[in-house]
Each structure stands twice: as C-alpha cells, then as structure tokens.
N, C-alpha and C positions, 0 to 999 in steps of 0.2 A: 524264614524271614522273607517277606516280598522283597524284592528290589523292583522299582520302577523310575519313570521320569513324572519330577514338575516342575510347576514353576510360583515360585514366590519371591515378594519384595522385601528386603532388610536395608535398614539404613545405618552406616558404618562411620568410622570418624579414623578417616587417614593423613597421616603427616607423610606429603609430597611433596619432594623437593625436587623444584625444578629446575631446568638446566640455567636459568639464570639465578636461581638463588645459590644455585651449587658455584658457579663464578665466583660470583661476590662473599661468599665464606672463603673459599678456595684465595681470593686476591688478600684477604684481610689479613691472613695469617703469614704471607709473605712478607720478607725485609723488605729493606731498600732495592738491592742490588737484586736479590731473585723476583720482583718486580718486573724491576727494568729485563733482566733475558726473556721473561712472559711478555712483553712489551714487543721485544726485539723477534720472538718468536711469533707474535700473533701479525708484526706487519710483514712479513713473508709469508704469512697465509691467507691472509685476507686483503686485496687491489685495492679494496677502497678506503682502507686506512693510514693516514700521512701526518706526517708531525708537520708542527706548527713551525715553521720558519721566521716568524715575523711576531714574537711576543712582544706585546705593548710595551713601549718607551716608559722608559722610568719618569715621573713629573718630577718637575722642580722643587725645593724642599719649599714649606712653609713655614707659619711661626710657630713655636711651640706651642701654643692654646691650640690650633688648628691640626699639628700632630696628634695628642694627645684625642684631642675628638673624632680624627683618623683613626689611628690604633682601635678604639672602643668600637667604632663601627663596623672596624673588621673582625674583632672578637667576635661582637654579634652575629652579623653575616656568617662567620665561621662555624658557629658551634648549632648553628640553622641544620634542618633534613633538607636532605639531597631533593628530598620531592616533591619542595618548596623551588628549585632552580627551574628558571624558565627554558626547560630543555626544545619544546619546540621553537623557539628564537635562535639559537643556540644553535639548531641544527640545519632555522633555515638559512642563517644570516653569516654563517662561520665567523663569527665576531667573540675571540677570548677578550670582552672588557671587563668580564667579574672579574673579584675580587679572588674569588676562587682558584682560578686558574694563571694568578699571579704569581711568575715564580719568584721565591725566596731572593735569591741571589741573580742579577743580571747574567745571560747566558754566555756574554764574554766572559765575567767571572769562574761561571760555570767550566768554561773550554781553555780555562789556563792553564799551560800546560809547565808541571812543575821542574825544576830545573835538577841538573842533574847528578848534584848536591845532595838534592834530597830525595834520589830514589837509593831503595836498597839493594846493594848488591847481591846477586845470584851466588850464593854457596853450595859443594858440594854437597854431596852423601854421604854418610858415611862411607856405604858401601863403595862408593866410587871413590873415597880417600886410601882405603884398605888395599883395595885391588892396587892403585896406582903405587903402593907402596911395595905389594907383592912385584912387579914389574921391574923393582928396582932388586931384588934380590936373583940370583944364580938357581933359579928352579927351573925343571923339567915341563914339560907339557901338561904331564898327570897332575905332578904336584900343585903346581896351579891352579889346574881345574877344580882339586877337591877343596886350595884353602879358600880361592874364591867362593866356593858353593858354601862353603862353613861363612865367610863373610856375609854371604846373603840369607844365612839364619842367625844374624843376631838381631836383638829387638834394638830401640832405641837406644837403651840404656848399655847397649854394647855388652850383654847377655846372650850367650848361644843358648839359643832353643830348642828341645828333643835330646834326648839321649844319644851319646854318640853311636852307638849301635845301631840305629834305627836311621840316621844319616846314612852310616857308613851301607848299608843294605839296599838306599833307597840310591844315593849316586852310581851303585856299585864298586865297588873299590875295597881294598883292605880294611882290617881297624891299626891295620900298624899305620898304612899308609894318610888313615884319619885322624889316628892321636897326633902322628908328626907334624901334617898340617895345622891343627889344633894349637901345637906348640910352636908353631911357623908367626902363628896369627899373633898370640899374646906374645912374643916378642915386638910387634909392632905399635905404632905410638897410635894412640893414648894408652899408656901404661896401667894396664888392667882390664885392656880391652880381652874380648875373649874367653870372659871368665864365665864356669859354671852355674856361683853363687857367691853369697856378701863374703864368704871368707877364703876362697879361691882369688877372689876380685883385688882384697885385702893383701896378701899372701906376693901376689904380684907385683903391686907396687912396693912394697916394702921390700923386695927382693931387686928392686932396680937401684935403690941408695946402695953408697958406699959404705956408710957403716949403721945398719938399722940398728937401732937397739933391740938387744936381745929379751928382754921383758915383753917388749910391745909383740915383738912376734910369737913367744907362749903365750901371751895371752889370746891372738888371734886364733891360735893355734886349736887352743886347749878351752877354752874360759871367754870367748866373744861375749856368748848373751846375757853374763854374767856382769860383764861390763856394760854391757847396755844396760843394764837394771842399775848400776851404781851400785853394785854391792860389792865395794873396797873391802870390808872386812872382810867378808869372805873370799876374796882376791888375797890378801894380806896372809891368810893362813893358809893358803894352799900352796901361796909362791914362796915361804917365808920373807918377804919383804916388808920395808916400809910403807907404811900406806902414803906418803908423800911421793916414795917410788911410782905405786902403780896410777896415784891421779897423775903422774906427767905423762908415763904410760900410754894412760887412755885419752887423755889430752891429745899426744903426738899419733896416735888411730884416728883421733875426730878430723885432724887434718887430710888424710887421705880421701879421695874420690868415691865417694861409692855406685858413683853412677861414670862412667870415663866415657861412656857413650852420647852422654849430654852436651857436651860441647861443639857436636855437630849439628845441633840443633833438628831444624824437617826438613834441611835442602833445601828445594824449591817451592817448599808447601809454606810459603808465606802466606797469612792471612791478615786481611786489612777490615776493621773493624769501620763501616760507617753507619754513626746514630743518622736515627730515624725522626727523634725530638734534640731540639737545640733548647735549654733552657737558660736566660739570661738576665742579670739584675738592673733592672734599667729605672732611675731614680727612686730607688728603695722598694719596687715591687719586681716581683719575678714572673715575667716573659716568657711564654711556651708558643714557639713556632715550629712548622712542619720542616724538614731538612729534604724537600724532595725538588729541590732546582737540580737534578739530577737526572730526575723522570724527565722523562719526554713527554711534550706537550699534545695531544693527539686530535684530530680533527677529520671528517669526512670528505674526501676527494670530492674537489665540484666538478672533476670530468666526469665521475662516474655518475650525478647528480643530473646533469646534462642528458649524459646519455639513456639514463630512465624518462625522464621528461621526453625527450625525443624521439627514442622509438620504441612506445610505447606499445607499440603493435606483436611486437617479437616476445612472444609470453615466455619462454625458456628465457631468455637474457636478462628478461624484468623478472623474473622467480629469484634468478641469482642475486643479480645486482641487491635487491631487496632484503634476501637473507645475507647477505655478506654485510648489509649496512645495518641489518639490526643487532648484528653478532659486534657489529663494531658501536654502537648507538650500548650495550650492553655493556663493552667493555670500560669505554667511559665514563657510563654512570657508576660503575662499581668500582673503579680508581677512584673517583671522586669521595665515593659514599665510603672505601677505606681511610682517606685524607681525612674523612668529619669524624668519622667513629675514632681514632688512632689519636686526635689532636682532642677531643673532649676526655677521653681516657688521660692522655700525661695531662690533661690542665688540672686534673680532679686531681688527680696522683701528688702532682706537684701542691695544690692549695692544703692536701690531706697530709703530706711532709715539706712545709715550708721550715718547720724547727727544726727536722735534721738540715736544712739548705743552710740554714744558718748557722747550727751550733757544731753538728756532725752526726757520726752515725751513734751516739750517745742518745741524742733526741729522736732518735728512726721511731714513730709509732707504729703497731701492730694494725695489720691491714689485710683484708681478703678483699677475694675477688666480687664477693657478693655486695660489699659495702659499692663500694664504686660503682657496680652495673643498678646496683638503687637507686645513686644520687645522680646517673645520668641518663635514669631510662630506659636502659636496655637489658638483655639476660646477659647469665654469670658469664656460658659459655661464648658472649660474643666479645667479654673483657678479657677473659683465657685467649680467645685467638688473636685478638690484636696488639694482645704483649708478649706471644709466644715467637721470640730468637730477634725482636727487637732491642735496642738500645737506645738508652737517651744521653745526653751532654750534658753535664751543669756545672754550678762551678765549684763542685766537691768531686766533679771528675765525671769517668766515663762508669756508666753503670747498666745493665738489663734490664729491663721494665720489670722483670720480675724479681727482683733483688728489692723492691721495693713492699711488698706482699710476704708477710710471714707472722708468722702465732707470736702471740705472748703473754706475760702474766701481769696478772693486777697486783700493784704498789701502794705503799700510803697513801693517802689526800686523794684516792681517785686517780693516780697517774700512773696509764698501763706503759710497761718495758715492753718494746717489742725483743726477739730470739737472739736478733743481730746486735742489739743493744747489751743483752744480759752476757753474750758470748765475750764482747769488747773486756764488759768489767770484771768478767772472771779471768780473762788473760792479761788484765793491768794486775789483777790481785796474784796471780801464782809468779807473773815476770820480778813483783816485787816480793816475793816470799824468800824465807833463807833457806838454800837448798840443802841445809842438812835437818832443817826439820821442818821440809814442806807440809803445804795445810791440806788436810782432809778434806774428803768431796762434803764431809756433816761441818768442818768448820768455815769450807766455801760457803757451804748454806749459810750458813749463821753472818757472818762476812755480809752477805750480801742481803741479807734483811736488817741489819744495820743501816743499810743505806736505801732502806726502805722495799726491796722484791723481794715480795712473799715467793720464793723458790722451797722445793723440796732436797732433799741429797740425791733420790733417783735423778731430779730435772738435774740435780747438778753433773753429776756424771752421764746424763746424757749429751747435755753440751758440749764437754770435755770431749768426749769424743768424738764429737763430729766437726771439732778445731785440730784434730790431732793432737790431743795432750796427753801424756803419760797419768797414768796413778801418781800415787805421791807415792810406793816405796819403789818406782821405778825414777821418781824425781828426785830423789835421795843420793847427794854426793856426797855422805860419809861413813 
C-alpha cells in the first residue's frame, strides 16, 4: 500500500456551538436563585458590569380600559425575540425604559426585609442531639468516642449503617466495647433510635412502655410481614387467638415510629422554594408573569465606556475593556432571551391546563414537551431546559413546570385522562373500597372505564405502584 500526501476539498455539515450560544443554554436551564449567584459571580469577574440603581419609577395607575390596553401590550412586547430589542440604543443610552426590563415588584418591595416572626428557626442535627445527650451520661473517654462515631452512622431515619464489625475495625476498638455503645445509643430519645432494621426499630419502643402488650410484641417478634400483608387469619392460627385480638394488635404496631429519626428533620438544610412563574386570576382570565424582581437589573459601566472612547490609543486596554464588554453585552442579552423563552413556555402551559386551574388535577390534560415547543416555535430540547428544576405559583398551589407534562390515555367522547389524573381516581376508588374485599387491579380496570378511560389491568397496576399502593391481598384486613 503506498502511503503519501494530498490535498483535496470536502464540504462537511457541523453543529458548533459557540461560546455564546453555550451561555444562553447554560442561563436557560438555571432557576431563579442559581441565576442570580451566576449574576453575583460574573460581576466580580468582569469591571464593567454594574446593576442598575435607579429602575424606573412606578406611573400612576390609570383607568381600567387603559390598564387593560396596558396589560395587552405588554403581553405583546413580551412574548417578541430578543432580536427584535433595540440593543444598540440600549447600550448606547443606558436607559432601562422597556418594558422588558421592568421589574415585577418595586425594589423596595423587593429589599423587605421579613420580620422575625417569620424566619425559621435553626435546628439541630440529629447528630449533634445524640452526642449532647451522650454528654450528659457518666462515660469514659473511649466510650464516647465510639458511641458518638455510631451516632454519625446513622442515616436520616436514625438507622445505623454498616455492620457492626466493620465499624468496630474501622474506629478501632473492641466489638464488646461496639455493641455497648450501640446499646448506649438506643437507650437515648427518640425511642428507637439506633436500631438495625424495621423490627429491632419496633422491638425498642415497645420495650420502653410500661405494659406492652404481649401479642403485639410476638407478632413483631415472630410474624411482622405477615401483618403487613393483613393476613389475620393466618395470625389467628398460628397465635391461637381472636382475630379481633390480633387487629388491635397490629393497630397498636401502626402507632409506633418507624422512622424515630425523622423528627430531626435536615438541620440546617433548610430549603426555600422560589417560583420562577407567578400565575394569577385576574377578572376571569389567568395571568402569567415572570417572578424575577429578584434578578439584578444589569447594565454597562459608563466609566469604562469613557475610558474606551478616550484612550483609544492604548490597544491592550481597548482589547480588554472590549472583550469584557462583549462578555457582559452577552450576558444580558441571554438573561433576557431566558425571561422571553421561560414566560412564552408557562403562558402556553398555563392556556394548554386552564381546566385543571379551574377544576383541579382531575382536569390535568396529557401534555409533552413536543406540543408546546410546536405551538411556540422553538425545539423540544429548548422547552426541557427551561422547565428543568423550575417552578410556577398558581392558585391550585405550588407546582414544577414539569408536573405539568405527562402521558395519558384516551377516554369516551374524545377526552384524553392525563397519568396524574387517572392516579387521583384510582386512589379516590381503593380509599373508598371495603378493605376486606378490596378491588383487583382487573376490577380497577373495569371501575375506571365505567367512567369512561380506556385503561388496561397492566396500566392499572402500573400506576398503583408508582403511588405506593399495596396489591389488594396485601390490602386485605380480614
């Protein structure tokens, strides 16, 4: 085989994304708040970018006919491309008068600061309840050390984690001196902290009453999952008792804990939910604005605008100043251009589920992502990234943007159930069932094509499970 050199022409078809189109994906798929720290980080990188100080005074109200023609015009203007905005004006004039860059809410509004009533208090850790409680018992050095270290392997649920053998190896230390603190621990409140598994967990608190009944702890003992199935009779023959016995039995089991570790909640790991759409009913029609008086208003420094103009001679200075102004001239337009894309999404969203706004998640219609990036113009994956870990307001509550997008099946007359809809009426049908002869996933079916969705018994049992609901001879309490 010769090998040599040449040279010839091909013509190729490449998708290049550029460092500005990489931004503007990159901003769209961001919430509210992880915005604003990209915000907060880009103006400690780049000198020539400064928030607006001085947004436009709020006017005076007018009449209703002249609100109303308000409103409409800014719909308009709203749901416009970004590349219709007269950005060279805009960058020569630093003048925010669009319409655009109105915020939501007044920025005194904005900067109220809430009282302190209504912040949340800081709670501990679990971990740091435990230990403070080891502190108060008569232990040694060592002792401590190991129950605290078993303290800081329990999960959440106040579950120790790992085998105790494998602790006791990795702290160093005995497995006598493991198991004692093990039993140090689950003496400590919440009663049943420290347990292995559900029937250690069980076993514990049931050992803290004065007089447990003795039924409920063989059954824990002996027969749990059997109880969790609702299989009384077979309870009834193995304990010789009354089945009236062992249903109070497994009654006074349901009352215990089975998580003791949940009532410390995450500590510190408070998390604060802010929608990104506010949706509102305002004289019979519903109202989609942006929730972003929270963003910072952004603008280009006119010292540094100055001093391009001025000494223009200094080509290193003017390189910079230049690139720093178009990285900031970028970031603007691509907040912007997430503001148009994010508000014509919920408005679609919102016109495509006005009957759930109304009636509830009964009326939720079946929805993908492809429908909406149709009827607004743009691709699938650019309505995936500007509802991914967003939320909207309404007045059926706080919801995801994507809680709104889900499969479903076609019904009589033409009227498709969406997932979330068919899940509702399968959990109004089993809550009202009699639980000694709950209904089959084939008579779910039939149930709910009565009432008009063509459902299968697979579809039905796959819904059920993805609400957490038992079989029916696990739903069986007799």
């Amino acid at each position: 085989m010769k090998i040599d050199y040449n040279l010839k022409l091909e013509q190729n078809q490449k998708l290049i994304i550029t460092p500005e189109l990489k931004l503007a994906i990159t901003l769209l798929q961001y919430s509210s708040l992880e915005l604003i720290e990209h915000i907060e980080q880009e103006l400690l990188e780049n000198p020539v970018l400064e928030i607006q100080d001085n947004p436009e005074p709020e006017k005076e109200p007018e009449k209703e006919s002249e609100n109303v023609e308000a409103v409409e015009s800014d719909e308009a203007t709203t749901v416009g491309s970004a590349d219709d905005l007269p950005w060279d004006e805009y960058f020569r004039d630093m003048d925010l008068d669009s319409s655009y860059y109105t915020p939501v809410r007044s920025r005194e509004a904005a900067e109220l600061q809430p009282t302190v009533e209504n912040c949340a208090g800081l709670s501990g850790s679990m971990q740091e309840d435990l230990c403070a409680q080891l502190r108060m018992l008569n232990l040694s050095p060592q002792q401590f050390t190991v129950a605290a270290y078993l303290a800081g392997n329990l999960d959440h649920n106040g579950y120790l984690q790992g085998e105790l053998e494998d602790l006791t190896e990795v702290i160093g230390a005995e497995l006598d001196e493991t198991e004692e603190a093990l039993k140090v621990i689950q003496k400590l409140e919440p009663a049943g902290i420290g347990c292995r598994n559900l029937q250690e967990c069980l076993l514990l608190q049931l050992q803290r009453l004065d007089n447990p009944p003795h039924l409920a702890i063989e059954i824990v003992n002996n027969y749990l999952p059997a109880a969790a199935d609702g299989r009384y009779r077979f309870l009834t023959s193995r304990l010789g008792c009354t089945e009236e016995a062992i249903k109070e039995a497994v009654e006074f089991i349901r009352t215990l804990n089975p998580k003791p570790g949940s009532i410390f909640g995450e500590g510190e790991e408070t998390r604060y939910i802010v929608p990104d759409i506010t949706v509102e009913k305002i004289d019979g029609q519903y109202l989609v604005t942006a929730n972003d008086g929270r963003i910072p208003q952004l603008t280009i420094s006119p010292f540094y605008q100055k001093i391009l103009r001025d000494d223009a001679s200094d080509e290193q200075l003017s390189s910079f100043i230049k690139t720093k102004i178009e990285k900031a001239c970028w970031l603007i337009r691509s907040i912007e251009q997430r503001r148009i894309t994010l508000f014509k999404v919920a408005q679609e969203i919102v016109q495509i589920q006005e009957a759930f706004l109304e009636q509830g998640i009964k009326n939720l219609k079946p929805l993908t992502l492809k429908e909406v990036a149709t009827n607004i113009g743009v691709h699938e994956s650019t309505v995936s990234r500007a509802t991914a870990g967003k939320y909207i307001q309404t007045p059926r509550g706080l919801f995801p943007l994507k809680f709104f997008f889900s499969s479903g099946l076609a019904g009589a007359g033409g009227v498709d159930y969406s997932s979330h809809s068919i899940k509702t009426y399968l959990r109004e049908l089993i809550d009202a069932e009699n639980p000694e002869k709950p209904f089959s996933d084939q008579h779910l079916a039939e149930l709910l094509q009565v009432k008009g969705i063509n459902i299968s018994r697979r579809t039905v049992a796959k819904y059920r499970e993805e609400i957490a609901l038992p079989a029916s001879y696990k739903r069986r309490r007799s």
